[in-house]
PLY file of the C-alpha trace (Angstrom):
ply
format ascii 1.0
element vertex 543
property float x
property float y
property float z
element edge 542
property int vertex1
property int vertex2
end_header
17.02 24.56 -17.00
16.12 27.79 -18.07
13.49 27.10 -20.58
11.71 24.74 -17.91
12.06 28.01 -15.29
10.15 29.90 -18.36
7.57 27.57 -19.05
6.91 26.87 -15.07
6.60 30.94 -14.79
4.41 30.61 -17.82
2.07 27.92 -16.09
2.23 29.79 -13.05
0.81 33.57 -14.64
-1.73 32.36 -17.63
-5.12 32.67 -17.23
-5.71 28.69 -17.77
-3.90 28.33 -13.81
-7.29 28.00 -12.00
-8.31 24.95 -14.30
-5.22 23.45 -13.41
-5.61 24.07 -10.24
-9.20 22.53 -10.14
-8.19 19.70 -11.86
-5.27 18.71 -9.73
-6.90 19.20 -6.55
-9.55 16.26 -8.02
-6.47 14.53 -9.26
-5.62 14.39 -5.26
-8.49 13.00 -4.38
-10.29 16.31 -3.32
-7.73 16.30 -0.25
-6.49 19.78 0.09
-3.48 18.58 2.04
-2.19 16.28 -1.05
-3.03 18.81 -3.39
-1.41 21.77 -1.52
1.84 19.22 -1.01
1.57 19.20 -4.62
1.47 22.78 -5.82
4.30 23.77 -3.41
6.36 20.41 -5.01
5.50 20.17 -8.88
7.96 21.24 -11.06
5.37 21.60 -14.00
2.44 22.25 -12.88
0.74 19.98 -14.87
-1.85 18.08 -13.68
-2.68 14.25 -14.03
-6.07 14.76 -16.38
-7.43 17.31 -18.29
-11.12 17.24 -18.05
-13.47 19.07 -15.79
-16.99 18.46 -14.59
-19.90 20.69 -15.46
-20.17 21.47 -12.18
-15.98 22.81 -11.83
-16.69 25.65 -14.40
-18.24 27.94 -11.79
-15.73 28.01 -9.90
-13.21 28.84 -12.20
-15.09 31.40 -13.44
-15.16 32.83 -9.94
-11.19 32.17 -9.65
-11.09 34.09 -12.95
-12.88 36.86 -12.06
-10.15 37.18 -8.68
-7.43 37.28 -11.21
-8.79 39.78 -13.60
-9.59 42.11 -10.16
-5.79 41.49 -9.36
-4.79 42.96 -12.27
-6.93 45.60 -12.25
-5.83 46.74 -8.92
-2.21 46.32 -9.57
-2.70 48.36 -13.00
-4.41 51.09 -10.49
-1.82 50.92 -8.25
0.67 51.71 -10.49
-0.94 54.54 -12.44
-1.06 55.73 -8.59
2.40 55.18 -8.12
3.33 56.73 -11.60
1.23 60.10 -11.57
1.23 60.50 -7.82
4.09 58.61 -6.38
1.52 57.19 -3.93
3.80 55.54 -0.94
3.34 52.12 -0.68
1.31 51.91 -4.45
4.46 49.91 -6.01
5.27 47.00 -3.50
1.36 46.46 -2.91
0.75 45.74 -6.83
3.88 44.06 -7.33
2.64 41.87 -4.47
-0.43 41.42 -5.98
0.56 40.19 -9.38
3.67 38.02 -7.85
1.08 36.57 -5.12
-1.29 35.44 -8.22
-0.51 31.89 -8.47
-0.27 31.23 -4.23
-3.45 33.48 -3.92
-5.41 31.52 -6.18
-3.93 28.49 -4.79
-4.49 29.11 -1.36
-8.02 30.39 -2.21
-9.04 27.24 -4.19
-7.86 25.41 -0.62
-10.07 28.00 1.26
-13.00 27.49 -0.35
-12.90 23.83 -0.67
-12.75 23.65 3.37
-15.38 26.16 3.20
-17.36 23.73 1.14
-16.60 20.41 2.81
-17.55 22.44 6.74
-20.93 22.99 5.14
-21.53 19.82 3.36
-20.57 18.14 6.93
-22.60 20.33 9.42
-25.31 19.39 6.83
-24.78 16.25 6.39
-23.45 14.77 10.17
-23.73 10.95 9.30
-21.28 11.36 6.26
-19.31 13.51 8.48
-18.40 11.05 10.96
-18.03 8.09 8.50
-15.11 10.94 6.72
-13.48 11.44 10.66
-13.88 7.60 11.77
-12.00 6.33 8.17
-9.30 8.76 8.11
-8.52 8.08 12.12
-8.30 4.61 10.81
-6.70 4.60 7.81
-3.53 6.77 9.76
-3.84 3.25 12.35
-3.28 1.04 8.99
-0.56 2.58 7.94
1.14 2.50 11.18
0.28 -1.22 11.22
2.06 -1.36 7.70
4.84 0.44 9.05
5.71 -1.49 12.09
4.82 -5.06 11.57
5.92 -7.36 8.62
2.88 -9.00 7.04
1.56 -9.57 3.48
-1.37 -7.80 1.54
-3.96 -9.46 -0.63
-6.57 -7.48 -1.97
-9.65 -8.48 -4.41
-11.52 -6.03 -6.25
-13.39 -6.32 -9.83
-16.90 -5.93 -10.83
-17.86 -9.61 -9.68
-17.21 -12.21 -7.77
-14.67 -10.12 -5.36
-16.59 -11.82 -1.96
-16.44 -15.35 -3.26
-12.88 -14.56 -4.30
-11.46 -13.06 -1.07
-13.15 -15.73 1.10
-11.36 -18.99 -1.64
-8.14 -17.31 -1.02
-8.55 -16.59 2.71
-9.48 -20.11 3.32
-7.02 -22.19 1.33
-4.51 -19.33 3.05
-5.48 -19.95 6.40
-5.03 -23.80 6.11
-1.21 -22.79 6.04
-0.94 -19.46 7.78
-2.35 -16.81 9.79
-4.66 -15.16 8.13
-7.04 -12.10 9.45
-10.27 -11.08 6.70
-14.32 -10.29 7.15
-16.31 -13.28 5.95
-19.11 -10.43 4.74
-18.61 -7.70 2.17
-16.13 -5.46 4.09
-15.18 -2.94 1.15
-15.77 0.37 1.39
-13.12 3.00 2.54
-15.07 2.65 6.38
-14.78 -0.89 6.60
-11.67 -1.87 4.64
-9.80 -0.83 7.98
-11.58 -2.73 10.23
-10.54 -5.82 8.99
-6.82 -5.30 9.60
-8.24 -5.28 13.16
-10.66 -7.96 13.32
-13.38 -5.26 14.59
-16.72 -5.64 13.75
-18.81 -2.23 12.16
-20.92 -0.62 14.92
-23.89 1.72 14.44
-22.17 4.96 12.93
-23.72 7.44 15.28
-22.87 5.02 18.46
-20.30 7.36 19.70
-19.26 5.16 22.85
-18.74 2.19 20.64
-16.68 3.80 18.38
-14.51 5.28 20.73
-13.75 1.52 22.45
-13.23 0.56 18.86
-10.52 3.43 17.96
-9.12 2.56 21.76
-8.58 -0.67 20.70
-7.28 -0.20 17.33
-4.82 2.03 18.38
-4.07 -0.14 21.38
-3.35 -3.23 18.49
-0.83 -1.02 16.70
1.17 -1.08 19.40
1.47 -4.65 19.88
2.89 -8.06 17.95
0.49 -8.30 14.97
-0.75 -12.15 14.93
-0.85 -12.47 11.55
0.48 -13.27 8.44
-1.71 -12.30 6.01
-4.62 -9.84 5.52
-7.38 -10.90 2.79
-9.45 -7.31 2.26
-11.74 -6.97 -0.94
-11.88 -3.69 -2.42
-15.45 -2.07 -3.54
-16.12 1.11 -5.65
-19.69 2.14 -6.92
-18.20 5.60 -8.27
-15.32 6.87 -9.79
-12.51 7.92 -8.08
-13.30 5.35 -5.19
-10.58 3.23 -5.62
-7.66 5.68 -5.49
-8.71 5.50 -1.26
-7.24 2.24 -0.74
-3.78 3.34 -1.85
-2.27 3.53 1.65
-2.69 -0.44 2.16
0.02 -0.69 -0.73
-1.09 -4.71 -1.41
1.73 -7.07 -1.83
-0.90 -8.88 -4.19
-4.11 -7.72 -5.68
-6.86 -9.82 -7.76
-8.71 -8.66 -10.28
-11.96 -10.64 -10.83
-13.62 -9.26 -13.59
-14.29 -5.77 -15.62
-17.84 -5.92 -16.57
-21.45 -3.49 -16.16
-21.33 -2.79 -12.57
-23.07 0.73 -10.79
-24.22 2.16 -14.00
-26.02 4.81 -13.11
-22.36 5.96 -11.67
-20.21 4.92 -14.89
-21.77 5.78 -17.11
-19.79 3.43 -19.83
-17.68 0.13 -19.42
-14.23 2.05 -20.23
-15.25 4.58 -17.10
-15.58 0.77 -15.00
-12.35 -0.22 -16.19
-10.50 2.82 -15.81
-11.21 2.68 -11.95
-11.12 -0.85 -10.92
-7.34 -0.97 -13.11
-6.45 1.96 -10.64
-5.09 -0.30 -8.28
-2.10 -0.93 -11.02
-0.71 2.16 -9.28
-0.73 1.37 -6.07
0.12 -2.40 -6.04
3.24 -4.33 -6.07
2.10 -7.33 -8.30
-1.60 -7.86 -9.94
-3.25 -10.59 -10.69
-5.62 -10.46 -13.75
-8.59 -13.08 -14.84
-7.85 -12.62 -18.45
-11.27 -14.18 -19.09
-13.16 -11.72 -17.53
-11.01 -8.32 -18.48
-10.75 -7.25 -22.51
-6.99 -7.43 -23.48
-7.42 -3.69 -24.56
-7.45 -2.34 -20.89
-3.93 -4.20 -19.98
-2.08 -2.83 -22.99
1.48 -1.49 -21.38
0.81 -3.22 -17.81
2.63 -5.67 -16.25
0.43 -8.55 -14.39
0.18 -12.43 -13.49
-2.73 -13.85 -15.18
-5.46 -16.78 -14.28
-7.62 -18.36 -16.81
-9.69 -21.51 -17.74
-9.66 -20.89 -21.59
-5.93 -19.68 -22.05
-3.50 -21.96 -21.28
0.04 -20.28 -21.83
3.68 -20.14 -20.11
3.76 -18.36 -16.74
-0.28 -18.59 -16.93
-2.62 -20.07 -14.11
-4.59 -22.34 -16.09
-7.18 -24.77 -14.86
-9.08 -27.01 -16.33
-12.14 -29.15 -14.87
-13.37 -32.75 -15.11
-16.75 -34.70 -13.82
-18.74 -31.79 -13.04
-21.66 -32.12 -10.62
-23.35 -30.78 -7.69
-21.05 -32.20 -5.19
-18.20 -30.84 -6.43
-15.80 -30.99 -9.43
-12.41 -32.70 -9.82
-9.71 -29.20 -10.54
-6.48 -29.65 -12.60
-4.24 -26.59 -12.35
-1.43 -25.48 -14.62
1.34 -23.32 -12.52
4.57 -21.67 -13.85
6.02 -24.30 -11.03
4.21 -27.33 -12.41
0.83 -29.11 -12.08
-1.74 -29.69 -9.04
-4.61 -31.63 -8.89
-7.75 -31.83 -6.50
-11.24 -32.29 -6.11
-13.39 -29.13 -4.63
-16.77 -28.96 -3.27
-17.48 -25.59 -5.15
-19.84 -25.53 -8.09
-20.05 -24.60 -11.53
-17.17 -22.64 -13.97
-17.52 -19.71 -11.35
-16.72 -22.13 -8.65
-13.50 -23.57 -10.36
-12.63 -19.37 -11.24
-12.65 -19.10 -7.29
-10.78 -22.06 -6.64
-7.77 -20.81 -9.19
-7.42 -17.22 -7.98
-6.90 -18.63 -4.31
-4.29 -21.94 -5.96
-2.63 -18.77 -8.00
-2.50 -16.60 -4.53
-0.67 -19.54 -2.42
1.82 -20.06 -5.30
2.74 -16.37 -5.59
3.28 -16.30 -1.63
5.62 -20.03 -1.75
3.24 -22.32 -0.46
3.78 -25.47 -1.60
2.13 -27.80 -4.29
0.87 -30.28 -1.13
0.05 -27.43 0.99
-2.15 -26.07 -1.87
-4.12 -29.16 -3.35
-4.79 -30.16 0.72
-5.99 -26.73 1.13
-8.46 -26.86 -1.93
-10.00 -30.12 -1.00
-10.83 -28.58 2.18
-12.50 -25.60 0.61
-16.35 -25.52 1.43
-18.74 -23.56 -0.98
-19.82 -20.20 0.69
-23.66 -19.23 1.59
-25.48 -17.48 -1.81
-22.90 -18.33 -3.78
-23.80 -21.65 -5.86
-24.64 -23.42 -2.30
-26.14 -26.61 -2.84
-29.20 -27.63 -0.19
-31.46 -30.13 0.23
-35.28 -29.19 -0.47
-38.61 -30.60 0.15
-39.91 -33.40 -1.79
-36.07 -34.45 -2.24
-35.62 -31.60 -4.62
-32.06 -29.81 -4.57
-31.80 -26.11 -4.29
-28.84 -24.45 -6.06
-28.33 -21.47 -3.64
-26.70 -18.53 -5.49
-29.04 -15.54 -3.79
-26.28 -13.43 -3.01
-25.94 -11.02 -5.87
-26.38 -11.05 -9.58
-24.62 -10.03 -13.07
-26.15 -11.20 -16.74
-22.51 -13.75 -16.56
-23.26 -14.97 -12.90
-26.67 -15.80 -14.04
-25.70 -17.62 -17.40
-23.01 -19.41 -15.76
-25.50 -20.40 -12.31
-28.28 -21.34 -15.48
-25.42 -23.63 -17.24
-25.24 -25.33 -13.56
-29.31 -26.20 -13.59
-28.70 -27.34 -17.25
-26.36 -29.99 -16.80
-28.57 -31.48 -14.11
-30.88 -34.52 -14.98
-33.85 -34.13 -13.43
-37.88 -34.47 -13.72
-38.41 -30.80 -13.17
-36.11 -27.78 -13.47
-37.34 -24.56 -11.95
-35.23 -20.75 -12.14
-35.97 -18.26 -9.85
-34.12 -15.12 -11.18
-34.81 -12.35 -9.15
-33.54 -8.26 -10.81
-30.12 -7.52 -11.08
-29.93 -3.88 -9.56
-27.37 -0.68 -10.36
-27.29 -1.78 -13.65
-28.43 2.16 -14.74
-28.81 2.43 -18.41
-27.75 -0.96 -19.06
-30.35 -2.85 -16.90
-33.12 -3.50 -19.59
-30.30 -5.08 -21.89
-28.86 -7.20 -19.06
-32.04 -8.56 -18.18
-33.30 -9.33 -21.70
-29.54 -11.22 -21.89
-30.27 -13.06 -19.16
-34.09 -14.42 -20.51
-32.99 -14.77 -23.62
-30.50 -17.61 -22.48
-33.43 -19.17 -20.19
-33.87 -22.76 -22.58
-37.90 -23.51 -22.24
-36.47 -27.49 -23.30
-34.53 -27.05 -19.93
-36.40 -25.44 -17.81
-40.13 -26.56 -16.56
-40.79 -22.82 -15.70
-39.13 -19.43 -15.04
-39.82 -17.54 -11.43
-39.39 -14.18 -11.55
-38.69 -12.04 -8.31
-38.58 -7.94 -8.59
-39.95 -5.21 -11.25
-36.53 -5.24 -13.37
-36.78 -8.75 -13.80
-40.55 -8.53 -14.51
-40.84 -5.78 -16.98
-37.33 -7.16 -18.95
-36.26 -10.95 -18.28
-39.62 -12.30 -18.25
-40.88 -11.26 -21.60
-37.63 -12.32 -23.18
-37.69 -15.88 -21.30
-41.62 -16.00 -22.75
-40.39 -15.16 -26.17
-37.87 -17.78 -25.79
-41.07 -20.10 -25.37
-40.79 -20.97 -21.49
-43.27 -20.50 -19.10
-43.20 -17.69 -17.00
-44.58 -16.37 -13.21
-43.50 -12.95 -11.81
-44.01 -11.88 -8.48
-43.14 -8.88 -6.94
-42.32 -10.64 -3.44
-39.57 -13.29 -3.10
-41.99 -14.63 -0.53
-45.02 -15.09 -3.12
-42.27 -17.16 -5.69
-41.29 -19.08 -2.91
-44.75 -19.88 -1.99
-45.84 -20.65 -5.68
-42.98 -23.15 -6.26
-43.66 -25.19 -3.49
-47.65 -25.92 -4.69
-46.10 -26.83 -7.91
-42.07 -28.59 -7.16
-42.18 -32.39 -8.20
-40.42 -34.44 -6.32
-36.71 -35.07 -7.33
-36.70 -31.01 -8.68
-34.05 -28.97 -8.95
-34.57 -25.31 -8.20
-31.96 -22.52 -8.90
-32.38 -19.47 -7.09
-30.26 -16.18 -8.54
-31.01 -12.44 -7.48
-29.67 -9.12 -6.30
-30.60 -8.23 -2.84
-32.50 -4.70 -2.00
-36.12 -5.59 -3.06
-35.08 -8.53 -4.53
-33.83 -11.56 -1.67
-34.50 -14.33 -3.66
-32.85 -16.63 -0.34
-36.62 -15.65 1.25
-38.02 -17.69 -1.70
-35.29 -20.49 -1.22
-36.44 -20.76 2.62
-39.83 -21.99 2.04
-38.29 -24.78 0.06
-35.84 -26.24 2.74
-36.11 -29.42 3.49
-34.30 -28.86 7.02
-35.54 -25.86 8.85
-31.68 -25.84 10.40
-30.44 -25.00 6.78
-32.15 -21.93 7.73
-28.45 -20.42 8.71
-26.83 -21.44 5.69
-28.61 -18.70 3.66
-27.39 -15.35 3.10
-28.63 -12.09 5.07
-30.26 -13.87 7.93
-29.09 -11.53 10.74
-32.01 -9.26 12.51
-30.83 -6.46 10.91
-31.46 -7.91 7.20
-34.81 -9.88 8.66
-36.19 -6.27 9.78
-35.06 -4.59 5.97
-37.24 -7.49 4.60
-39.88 -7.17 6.63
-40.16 -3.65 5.45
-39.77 -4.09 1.98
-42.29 -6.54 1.76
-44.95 -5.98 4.05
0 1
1 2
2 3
3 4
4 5
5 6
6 7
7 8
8 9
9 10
10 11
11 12
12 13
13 14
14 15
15 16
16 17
17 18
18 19
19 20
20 21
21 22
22 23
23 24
24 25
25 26
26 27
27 28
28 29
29 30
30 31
31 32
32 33
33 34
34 35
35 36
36 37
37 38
38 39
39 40
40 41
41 42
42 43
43 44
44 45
45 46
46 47
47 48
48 49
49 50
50 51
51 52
52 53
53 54
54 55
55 56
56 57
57 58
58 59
59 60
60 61
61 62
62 63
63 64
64 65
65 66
66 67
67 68
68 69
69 70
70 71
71 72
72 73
73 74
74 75
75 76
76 77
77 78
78 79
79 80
80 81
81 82
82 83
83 84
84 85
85 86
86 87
87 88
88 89
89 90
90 91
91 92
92 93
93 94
94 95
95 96
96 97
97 98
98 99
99 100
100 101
101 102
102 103
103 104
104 105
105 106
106 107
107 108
108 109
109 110
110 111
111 112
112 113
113 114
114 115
115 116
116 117
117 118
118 119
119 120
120 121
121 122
122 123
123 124
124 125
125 126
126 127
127 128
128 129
129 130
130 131
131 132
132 133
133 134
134 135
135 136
136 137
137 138
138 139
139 140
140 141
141 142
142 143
143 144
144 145
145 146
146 147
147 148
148 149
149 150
150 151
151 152
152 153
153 154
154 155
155 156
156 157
157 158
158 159
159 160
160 161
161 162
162 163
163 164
164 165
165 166
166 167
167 168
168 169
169 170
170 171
171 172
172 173
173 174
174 175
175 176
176 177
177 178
178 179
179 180
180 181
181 182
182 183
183 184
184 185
185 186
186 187
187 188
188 189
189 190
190 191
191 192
192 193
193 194
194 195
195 196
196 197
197 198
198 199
199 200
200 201
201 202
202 203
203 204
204 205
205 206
206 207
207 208
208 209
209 210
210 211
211 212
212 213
213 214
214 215
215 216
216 217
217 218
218 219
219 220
220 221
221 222
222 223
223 224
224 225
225 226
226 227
227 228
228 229
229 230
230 231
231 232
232 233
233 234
234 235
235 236
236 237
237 238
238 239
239 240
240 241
241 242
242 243
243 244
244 245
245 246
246 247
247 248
248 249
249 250
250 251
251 252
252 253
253 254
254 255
255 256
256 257
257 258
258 259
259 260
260 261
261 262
262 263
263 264
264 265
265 266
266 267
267 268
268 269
269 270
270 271
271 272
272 273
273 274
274 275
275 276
276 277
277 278
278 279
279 280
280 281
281 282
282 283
283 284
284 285
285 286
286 287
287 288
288 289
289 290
290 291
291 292
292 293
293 294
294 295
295 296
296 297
297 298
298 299
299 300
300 301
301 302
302 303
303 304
304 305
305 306
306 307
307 308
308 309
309 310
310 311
311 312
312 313
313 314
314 315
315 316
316 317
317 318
318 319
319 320
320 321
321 322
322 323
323 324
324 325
325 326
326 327
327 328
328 329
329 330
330 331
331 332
332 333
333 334
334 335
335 336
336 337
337 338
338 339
339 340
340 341
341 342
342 343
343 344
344 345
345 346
346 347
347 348
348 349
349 350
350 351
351 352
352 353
353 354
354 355
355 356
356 357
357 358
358 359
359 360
360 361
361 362
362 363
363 364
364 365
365 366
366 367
367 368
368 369
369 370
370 371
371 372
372 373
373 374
374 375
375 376
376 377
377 378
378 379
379 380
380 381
381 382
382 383
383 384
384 385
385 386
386 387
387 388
388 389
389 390
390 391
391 392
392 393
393 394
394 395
395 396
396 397
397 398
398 399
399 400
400 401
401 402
402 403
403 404
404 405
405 406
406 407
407 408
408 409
409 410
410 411
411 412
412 413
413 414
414 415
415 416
416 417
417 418
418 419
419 420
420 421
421 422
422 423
423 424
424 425
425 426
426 427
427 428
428 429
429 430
430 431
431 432
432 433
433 434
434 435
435 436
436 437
437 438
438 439
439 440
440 441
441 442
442 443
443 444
444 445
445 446
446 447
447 448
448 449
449 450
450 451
451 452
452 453
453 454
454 455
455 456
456 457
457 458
458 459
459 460
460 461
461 462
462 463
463 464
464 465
465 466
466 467
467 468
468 469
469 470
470 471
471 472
472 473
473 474
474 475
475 476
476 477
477 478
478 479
479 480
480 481
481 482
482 483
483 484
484 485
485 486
486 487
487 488
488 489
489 490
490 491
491 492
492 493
493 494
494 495
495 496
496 497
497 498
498 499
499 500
500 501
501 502
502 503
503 504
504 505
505 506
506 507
507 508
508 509
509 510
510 511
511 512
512 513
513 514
514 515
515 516
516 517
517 518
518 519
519 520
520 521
521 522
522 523
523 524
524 525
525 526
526 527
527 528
528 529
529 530
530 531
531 532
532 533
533 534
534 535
535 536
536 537
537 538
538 539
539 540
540 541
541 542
């Protein structure tokens, strides 16, 4: 007892306290309420990490150069008090040196308000988004609180949308279950989902005051549902530690691979923040595929694969592949399932066993689960198969794009027998660093005895893929507008062709090259970003 009194007075007086101080209010998530819970609670004063930014050593300098005027005045103080027995000299520099550690505290917590009041009356948008998500995170957790319901979240570096929306829908062929059909997964919109709301215009100040009405309205009353299906996003560090307060019953992780570079900086950085929700969820679910074994060492998760086939694994495996659909055979610690799904491709079948893994966690049963699957219907940009002029087919999978979404879409056009096969690969965006060797990755796997030509859509995929597809010895077009590509494959599709289209969105949208190849204008609806809202961002992107 003692020695830890001597080493917390120790902490508490040495000259490294305003590090620590820095570093544990970032440890809290820059929230000066957590972090001033936490000074006034630790017991060591230790914080979690023990590196600073560049941009942190300023400031410490500055709560240095406070502490170093302390004890200057208190030394003054008391030469006053010893030469001159100056009333009132002794208590004040006592004070000051026994008030060090809550000063600099409280300081640190003064200045960081200080900071955030001019970053917000500078910056009003970002302001509002910080009121409106903490008014409805506090509804969450009340929902939490007073109704009985269970939590699946999805987060990863891919496939999280494709994911949430498999296990939402074999879910919901059993239960209740509330989720956002769109990418709903940032700390604004993760709430709204728990409340079925739809996002309105951020500086729309009557329509988010109905919204908050209502939310806090729902709290109140019988929640309808069973389940919530939410997918988690980060493009930062330090992103996914917001989501803590949903405290998932289950949470899927899809993948760890290159995802907001220019953020990350390295793969370990990606890792290190999409494993963060180990902390705050009660069971995780891991595609061991997709994740190196190195970043699990000492955790404790579920896995899913379709190479590793061990006790207590989810293991699928799949049979008579093709464009319609594939025939699913699933391994569960409970025994076996079998079922034929309308989703394409390996990726497909990955979707298909995170949502058959999901049900058997929650106790649905084996019939519930393989009726479910065969009801499952493949999702728009995500390996959507279409019909296409001249009775080509179109493999839709416009909706985003990684170097192993594009291989595994590519394997898809492969295994297709056809008199033409045509890839449209538009640039894979917020790769940072990494961008130039994911798209050379991606054309060097482009097979010119598979493929009649290469399409590509966007300057990444121009400058990068293109050359490496050419090298590869296919022939190659690059355009600049998904429009253009779209326009130059119809003058030269053959009939009976199958055309793969695979991109990212912003300046990108290969679905606009896709359009001019439908076959039914109807089909029109099927494609991704088709709202007014996305038509108008087109529009001014490309003309």
């Amino acid at each position: 007892m003692l020695i830890r009194l001597i080493k917390l007075v120790g902490n508490l007086y040495s000259w490294s306290l305003p590090q620590k101080l820095l570093i544990a209010y970032r440890d809290h998530g820059s929230s000066i309420s957590k972090y001033l819970k936490w000074f006034w609670t630790t017991k060591t004063l230790e914080p979690a990490h023990r590196q600073l930014r560049s941009a942190d050593y300023p400031i410490v300098a500055l709560l240095l150069g406070i502490f170093a005027s302390s004890i200057i005045a208190a030394a003054y103080l008391l030469t006053e008090w010893v030469r001159h027995a100056t009333p009132g000299s002794l208590p004040f520099a006592l004070a000051l040196l026994l008030a060090y550690p809550v000063l600099m505290a409280h300081l640190l917590a003064v200045a960081a308000c200080m900071k955030r009041g001019v970053y917000f009356a500078t910056h009003p948008k970002k302001a509002g988004r910080e009121l409106i998500a903490t008014i409805l995170e506090r509804q969450v957790r009340k929902l939490r609180h007073r109704h009985k319901f269970t939590v699946v979240a999805v987060s990863g570096s891919v496939g999280k949308t494709s994911t949430k929306l498999a296990v939402a829908e074999l879910l919901g062929q059993t239960l209740r279950v509330q989720h956002q059909a769109g990418n709903y997964n940032d700390r604004l919109t993760v709430p709204l989902v728990f409340f079925g709301h739809q996002q309105p215009a951020l500086l729309n100040v009557f329509a988010w005051s109905r919204l908050i009405g209502d939310v806090i309205a729902q709290t109140q009353q019988p929640y309808p549902y069973d389940v919530v299906v939410v997918e988690l996003g980060t493009d930062g560090p330090r992103q996914m530690r917001e989501f803590a307060y949903i405290k998932p019953d289950i949470t899927v992780i899809t993948a760890i691979t290159p995802e907001h570079m220019e953020y990350f900086g390295t793969l370990d950085a990606v890792a290190a923040e999409e494993l963060e929700v180990f902390s705050f969820s009660k069971r995780v679910l891991v595609n061991a595929d997709d994740i190196a074994g190195k970043y699990l060492l000492g955790k404790t998760f579920d896995v899913y694969s379709m190479t590793t086939n061990v006790a207590e694994n989810y293991y699928a495996k799949v049979t008579r592949p093709t464009l319609q659909g594939q025939t699913i055979t699933v391994d569960i610690p409970s025994g076996k399932l079998s079922a034929h799904i309308a989703f394409v491709g390996y990726h497909g079948a990955k979707y298909a066993l995170a949502a058959t893994a999901v049900a058997d966690m929650l106790g649905l049963s084996h019939e519930d689960i393989a009726g479910g699957l065969v009801r499952l219907t493949p999702f728009p940009g995500r390996m959507q198969v279409l019909n296409g002029v001249k009775d080509s087919i179109l493999i839709d999978d416009a909706y985003n794009a990684t170097p192993i979404a594009a291989k595994a879409a590519l394997d898809v056009l492969y295994a297709e027998k056809a008199p033409q096969r045509i890839a449209i690969l538009g640039s894979m965006n917020e790769l940072g660093d990494y961008a130039r060797e994911a798209h050379v990755e991606v054309g060097d796997y482009c097979d010119a005895h598979k493929l009649a030509m290469v399409v590509t859509v966007g300057n990444d995929a121009k400058r990068w893929l293109a050359p490496a597809a050419k090298a590869k010895g296919c022939t190659v077009h690059s355009y600049m507008s998904p429009y253009d590509a779209g326009n130059f494959v119809r003058q030269h599709l053959k009939t009976g062709a199958v055309v793969l289209g695979k991109g990212s969105q912003n300046g990108v949208f290969v679905e606009e090259a896709l359009k001019q190849l439908l076959a039914h204008p109807a089909d029109v609806s099927k494609l991704v970003r088709q709202s007014h809202k996305w038509l108008r961002t087109k529009a001014k992107q490309f003309n």
